[in-house]
N, C-alpha and C positions, 0 to 999 in steps of 0.2 A: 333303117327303121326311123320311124318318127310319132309324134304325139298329134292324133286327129281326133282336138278339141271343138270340132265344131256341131257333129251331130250327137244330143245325149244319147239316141237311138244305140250307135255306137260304140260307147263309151261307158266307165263306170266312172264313179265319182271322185279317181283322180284327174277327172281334164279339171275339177276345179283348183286344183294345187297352179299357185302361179308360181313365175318366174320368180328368183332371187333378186335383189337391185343391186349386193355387192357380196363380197365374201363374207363381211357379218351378217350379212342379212340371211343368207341360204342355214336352212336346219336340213335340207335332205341334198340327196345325192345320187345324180341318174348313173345305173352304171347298165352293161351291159354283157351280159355271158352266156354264148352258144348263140341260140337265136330267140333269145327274150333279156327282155327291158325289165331293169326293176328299181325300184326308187330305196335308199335306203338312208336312215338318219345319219347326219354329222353332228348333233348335239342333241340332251336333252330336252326332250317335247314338251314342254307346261300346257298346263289344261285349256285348253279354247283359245292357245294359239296355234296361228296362221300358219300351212306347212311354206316356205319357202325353197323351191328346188333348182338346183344349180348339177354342170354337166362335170362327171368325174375326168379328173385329167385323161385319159385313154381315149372317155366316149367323143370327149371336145375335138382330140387330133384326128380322129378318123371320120369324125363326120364336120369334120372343120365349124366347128361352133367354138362359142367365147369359155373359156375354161375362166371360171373368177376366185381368184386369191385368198384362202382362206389364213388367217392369222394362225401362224403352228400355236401359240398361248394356250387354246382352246383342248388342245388334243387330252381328251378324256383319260383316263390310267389303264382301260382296254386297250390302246393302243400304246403300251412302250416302246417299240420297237421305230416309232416313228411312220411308219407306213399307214397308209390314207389315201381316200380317194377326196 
């Protein structure tokens, strides 16, 4: 599966969600389950910012794309356990 940003016809209005530039940079996270794609946050959204979205470690290794590093620092207190994509 893949993102086909090119026709809005297409599309709804996340082809405009861009790429991440680094691990700080990404607030959401592509994962994938069964046979749909869904975007889901890795940190707190502020008002009229940018979404930034980056490939969950799983979806990186299967569809061989760049998996980027996110700082554990970050990990909210929903996730105790350590677990994240």
């Amino acid at each position: 599966m893949y993102f086909n940003q090119v026709d809005e016809n297409k599309c709804n209005w996340m082809m405009y969600v861009n790429p991440a530039r680094s691990g700080t940079d990404q607030n959401v996270s592509v994962i994938e389950q069964r046979d749909s794609i869904y975007m889901i946050t890795t940190k707190g959204i502020q008002y009229q910012q940018e979404l930034r979205y980056g490939y969950s470690r799983p979806y990186a290794e299967k569809y061989n794309l760049q998996h980027l590093v996110i700082e554990q620092g970050w990990l909210p207190s929903r996730y105790p356990c350590g677990i994240f994509y």
